[in-house]
C-alpha positions in Angstrom: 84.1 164.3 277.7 83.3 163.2 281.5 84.0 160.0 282.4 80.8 157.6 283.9 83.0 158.0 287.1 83.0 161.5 287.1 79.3 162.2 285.5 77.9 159.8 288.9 79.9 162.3 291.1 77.9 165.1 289.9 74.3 166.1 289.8 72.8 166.1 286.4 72.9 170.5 286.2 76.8 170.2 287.4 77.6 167.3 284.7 75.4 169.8 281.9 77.6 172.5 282.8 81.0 171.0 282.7 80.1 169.6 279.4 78.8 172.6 278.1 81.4 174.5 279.2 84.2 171.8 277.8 82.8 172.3 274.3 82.4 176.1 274.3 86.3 176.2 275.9 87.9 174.2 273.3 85.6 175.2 270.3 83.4 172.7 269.3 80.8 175.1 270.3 82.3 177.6 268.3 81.7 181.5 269.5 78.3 182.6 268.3 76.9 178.7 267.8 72.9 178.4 268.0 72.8 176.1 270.6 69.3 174.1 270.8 68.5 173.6 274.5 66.0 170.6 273.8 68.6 168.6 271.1 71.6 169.4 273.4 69.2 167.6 276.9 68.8 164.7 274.5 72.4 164.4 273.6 74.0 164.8 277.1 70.6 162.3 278.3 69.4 165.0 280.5 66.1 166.8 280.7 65.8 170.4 279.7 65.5 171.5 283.9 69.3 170.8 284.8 70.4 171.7 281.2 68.8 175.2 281.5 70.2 175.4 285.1 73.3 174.8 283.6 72.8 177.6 280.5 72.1 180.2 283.2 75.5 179.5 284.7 77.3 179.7 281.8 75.3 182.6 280.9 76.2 184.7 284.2 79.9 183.4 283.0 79.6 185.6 280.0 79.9 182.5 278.0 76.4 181.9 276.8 73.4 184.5 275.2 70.2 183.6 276.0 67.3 184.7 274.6 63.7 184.5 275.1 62.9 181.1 273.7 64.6 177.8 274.4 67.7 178.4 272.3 70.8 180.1 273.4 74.2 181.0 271.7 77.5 180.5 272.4 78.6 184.4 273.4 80.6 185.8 270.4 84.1 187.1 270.8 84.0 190.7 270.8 87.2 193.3 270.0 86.1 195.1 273.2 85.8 192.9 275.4 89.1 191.2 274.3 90.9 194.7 275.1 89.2 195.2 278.2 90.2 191.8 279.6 93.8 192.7 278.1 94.2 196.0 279.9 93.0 195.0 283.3 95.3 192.0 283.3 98.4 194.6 282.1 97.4 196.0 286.0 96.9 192.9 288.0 99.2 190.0 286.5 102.1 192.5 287.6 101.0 193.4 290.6 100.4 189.7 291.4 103.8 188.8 290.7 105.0 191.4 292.7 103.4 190.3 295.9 104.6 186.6 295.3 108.1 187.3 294.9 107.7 189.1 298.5 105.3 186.4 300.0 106.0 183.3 298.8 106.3 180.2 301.0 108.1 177.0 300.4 104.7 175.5 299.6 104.1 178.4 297.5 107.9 177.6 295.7 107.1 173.7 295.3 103.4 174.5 293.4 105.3 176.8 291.0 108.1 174.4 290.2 105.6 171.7 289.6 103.4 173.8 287.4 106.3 174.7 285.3 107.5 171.2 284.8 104.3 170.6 283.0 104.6 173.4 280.4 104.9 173.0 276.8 104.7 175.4 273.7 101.2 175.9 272.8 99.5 176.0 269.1 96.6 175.5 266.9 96.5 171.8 268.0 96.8 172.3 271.7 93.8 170.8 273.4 92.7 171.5 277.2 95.4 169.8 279.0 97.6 171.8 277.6 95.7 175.2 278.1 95.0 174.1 281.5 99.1 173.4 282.3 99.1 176.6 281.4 96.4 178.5 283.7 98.2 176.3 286.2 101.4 177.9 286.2 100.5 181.2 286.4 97.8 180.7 288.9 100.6 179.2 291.1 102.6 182.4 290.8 99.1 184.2 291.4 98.2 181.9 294.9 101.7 183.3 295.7 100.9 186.4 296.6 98.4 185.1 299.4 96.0 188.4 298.5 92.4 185.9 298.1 90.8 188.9 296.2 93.1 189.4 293.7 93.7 185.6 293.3 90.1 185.5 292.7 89.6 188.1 289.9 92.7 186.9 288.4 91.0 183.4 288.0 88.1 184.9 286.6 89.4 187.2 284.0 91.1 184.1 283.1 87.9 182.0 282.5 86.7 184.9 280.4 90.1 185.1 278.6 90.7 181.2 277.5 88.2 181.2 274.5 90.3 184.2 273.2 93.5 182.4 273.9 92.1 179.7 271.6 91.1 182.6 268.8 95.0 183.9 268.8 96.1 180.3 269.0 94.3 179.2 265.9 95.5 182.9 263.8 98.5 181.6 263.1 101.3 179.0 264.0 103.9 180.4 266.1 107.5 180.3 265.0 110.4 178.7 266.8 111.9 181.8 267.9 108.1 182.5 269.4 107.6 179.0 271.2 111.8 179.9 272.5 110.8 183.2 273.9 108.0 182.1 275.9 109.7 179.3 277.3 112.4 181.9 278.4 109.8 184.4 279.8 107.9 181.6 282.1 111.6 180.8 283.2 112.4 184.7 283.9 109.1 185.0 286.1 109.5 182.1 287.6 112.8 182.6 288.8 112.2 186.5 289.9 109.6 185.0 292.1 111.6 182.2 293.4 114.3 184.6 294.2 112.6 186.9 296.1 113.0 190.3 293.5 109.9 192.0 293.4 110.9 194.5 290.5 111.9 192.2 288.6 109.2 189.9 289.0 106.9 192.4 288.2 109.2 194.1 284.8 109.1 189.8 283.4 105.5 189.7 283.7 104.8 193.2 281.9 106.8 191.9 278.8 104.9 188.5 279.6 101.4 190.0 279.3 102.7 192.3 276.6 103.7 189.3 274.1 100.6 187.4 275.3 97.6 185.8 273.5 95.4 187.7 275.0 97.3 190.7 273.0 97.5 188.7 269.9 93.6 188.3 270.3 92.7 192.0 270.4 94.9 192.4 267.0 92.7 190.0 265.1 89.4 191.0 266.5 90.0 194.3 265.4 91.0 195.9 268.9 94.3 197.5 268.2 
């Protein structure tokens, strides 16, 4: 939950919204929640105005339904949309790595190293941070690239991806031997990049995205 620091930094739609959003991304507003507008203002001590300001974002996000009246849902997670957002990033993730490993900067080498230091194996219990460590890492290698429109719909494929991350996450409990092999494939990308090997940045991100939880999400939702 926001801090009173960071809710007074904020106006009253932009503090609905990041709550909103928090509890939809980590599933306390579990996909395809009635969510009452009017009980939700009370909670979060707005008024209905910013709060619906705030539903119409998250709505144009794909992450809220609205409907005609005052209540809204959380969107459901749907088998097509979890293969669509898995095919287009089996396309751009490779590509983006590709560019990196033939643009990257020293700045560009520093952000990546940090993002991977802050890595850990994910699971059912992972909360935000850990998620977020995550979207860190490969947006570095994605910023690497320096191409701002494919940075951009990388970033929002993965806002639209992160709930079904959370779905494959919660399936079941990786092994070991997964938790080891993700590690390793991070490492394999990262150092491809870091290198300067285009081809074989690109090849480590293909098995990446392969093996992902994205992938895992379209096999439980029915997807193939």
């Amino acid at each position: 939950m926001a801090t009173p620091m960071f809710r007074a930094a904020l106006t009253k739609a932009e503090y609905a919204y990041s709550e909103v959003r928090e509890r939809i991304m980590s599933g306390e507003l579990p996909h395809g929640a009635t969510i009452s507008q009017e009980a939700l203002a009370a909670e979060l001590n707005v008024s209905t105005t910013p709060l619906r300001e705030a539903m119409r974002r998250l709505s144009s996000e794909g992450l809220v339904v609205l409907d005609a009246h005052r209540d809204a849902r959380v969107a459901p997670l749907t088998a097509d949309e979890a293969r669509s957002l898995f095919e287009v990033r089996q396309q751009l993730d490779p590509l983006a790595v590709r560019l990196a490993a033939g643009r990257r900067d020293s700045a560009d080498m520093a952000r990546i190293r940090d993002a991977a230091a802050s890595l850990e194996p994910l699971d059912a219990g992972s909360g935000l941070i850990a998620l977020e460590a995550h979207r860190a890492f490969h947006a570095a290698l994605y910023r690497a690239s320096h191409n701002d429109l494919l940075i951009g719909l990388l970033d929002g494929l993965w806002d639209k991806a992160d709930r079904y991350r959370r779905a494959a996450l919660e399936s079941r409990d990786d092994s070991p031997d997964d938790r080891a092999r993700v590690r390793a494939e991070h490492q394999a990308m990262m150092a491809a990049v870091l290198d300067g090997d285009p081809e074989e940045a690109e090849e480590q991100m293909r098995r990446h995205v392969a093996n992902s939880l994205g992938r895992r999400a379209v096999a439980i939702l029915g997807g193939n």
